[in-house]
C-alpha positions in Angstrom: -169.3 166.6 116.3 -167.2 164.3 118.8 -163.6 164.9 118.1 -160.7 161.7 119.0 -158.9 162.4 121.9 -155.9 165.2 121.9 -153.1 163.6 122.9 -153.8 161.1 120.0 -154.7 163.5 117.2 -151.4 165.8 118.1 -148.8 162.0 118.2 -150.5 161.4 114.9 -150.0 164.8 113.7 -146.0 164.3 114.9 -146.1 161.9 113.2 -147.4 163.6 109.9 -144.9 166.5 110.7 -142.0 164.0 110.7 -142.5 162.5 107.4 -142.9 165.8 105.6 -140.1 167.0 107.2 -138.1 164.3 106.0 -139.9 164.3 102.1 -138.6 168.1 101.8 -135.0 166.7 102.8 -135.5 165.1 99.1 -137.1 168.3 97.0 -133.3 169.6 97.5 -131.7 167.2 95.8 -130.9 166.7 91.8 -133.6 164.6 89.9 -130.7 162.5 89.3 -129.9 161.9 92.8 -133.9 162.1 93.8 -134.4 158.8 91.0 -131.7 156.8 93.0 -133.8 157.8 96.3 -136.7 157.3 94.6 -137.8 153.8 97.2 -136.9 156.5 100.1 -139.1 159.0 98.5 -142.5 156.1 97.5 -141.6 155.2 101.4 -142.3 158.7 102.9 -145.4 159.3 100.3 -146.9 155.6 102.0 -145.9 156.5 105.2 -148.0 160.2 105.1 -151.2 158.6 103.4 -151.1 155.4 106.0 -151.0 158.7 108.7 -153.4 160.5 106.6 -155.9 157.3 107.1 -155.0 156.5 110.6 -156.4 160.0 111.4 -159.4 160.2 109.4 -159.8 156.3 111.2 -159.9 158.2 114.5 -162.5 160.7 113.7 -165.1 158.0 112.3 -164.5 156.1 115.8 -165.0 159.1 117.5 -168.3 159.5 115.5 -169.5 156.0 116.6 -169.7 155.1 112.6 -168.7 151.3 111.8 -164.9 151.2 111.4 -163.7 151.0 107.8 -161.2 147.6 107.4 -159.2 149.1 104.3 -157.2 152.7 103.7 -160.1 152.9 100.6 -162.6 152.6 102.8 -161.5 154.8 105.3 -161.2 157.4 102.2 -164.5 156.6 100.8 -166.2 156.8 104.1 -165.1 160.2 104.5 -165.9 161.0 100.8 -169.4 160.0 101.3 -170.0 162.1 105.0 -168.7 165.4 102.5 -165.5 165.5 104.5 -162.6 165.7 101.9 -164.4 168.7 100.2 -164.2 167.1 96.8 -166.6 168.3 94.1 -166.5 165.6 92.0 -168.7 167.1 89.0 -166.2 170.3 88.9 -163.2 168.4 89.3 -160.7 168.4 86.4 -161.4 165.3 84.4 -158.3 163.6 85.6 -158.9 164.3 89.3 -162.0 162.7 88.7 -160.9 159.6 87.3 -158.2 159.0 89.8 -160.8 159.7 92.7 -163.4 156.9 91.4 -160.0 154.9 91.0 -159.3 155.3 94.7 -162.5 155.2 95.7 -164.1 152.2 93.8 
């Protein structure tokens, strides 16, 4: 399996670091407080799944597979290789309906 280059996976992976770091910042906070941050916190959570898909992009480049032009793309490409590890007929019900969601 071809693997993207180091020095990109590890900044992406910073970058990944960052923005969790910065999401637990908000975990300590009241819910009161957390609902008036609550654009900060939807900010973070878009920031970590654009990451997320910006490193699973990498590794289907690296494969030589076409290059996905949308996040659910990107998602269901790695869905259909078996890469997420998502069992889809054990799955809770609800997990399943918000994966075909994603991934229609």
């Amino acid at each position: 399996m071809a693997l993207p280059a180091r020095t990109t996976l590890e900044r992406k992976l910073g970058f990944l670091q960052r923005y969790i770091a910065d999401l637990g910042a908000y975990a300590r906070l009241g819910i009161a407080e957390r609902r008036r941050e609550h654009y900060a916190v939807e900010r973070l959570l878009q920031l970590l799944c654009e990451s997320a898909a910006d490193i699973a992009l990498q590794f289907l480049k690296a494969q030589g597979d076409s290059l996905p032009t949308s996040y659910r793309e990107i998602f269901s490409a790695l869905a259909n290789r078996g890469s997420l590890g998502l069992d889809h007929n054990s799955a809770h019900p609800s997990h399943r309906m918000r994966s075909q969601a994603i991934l229609a």
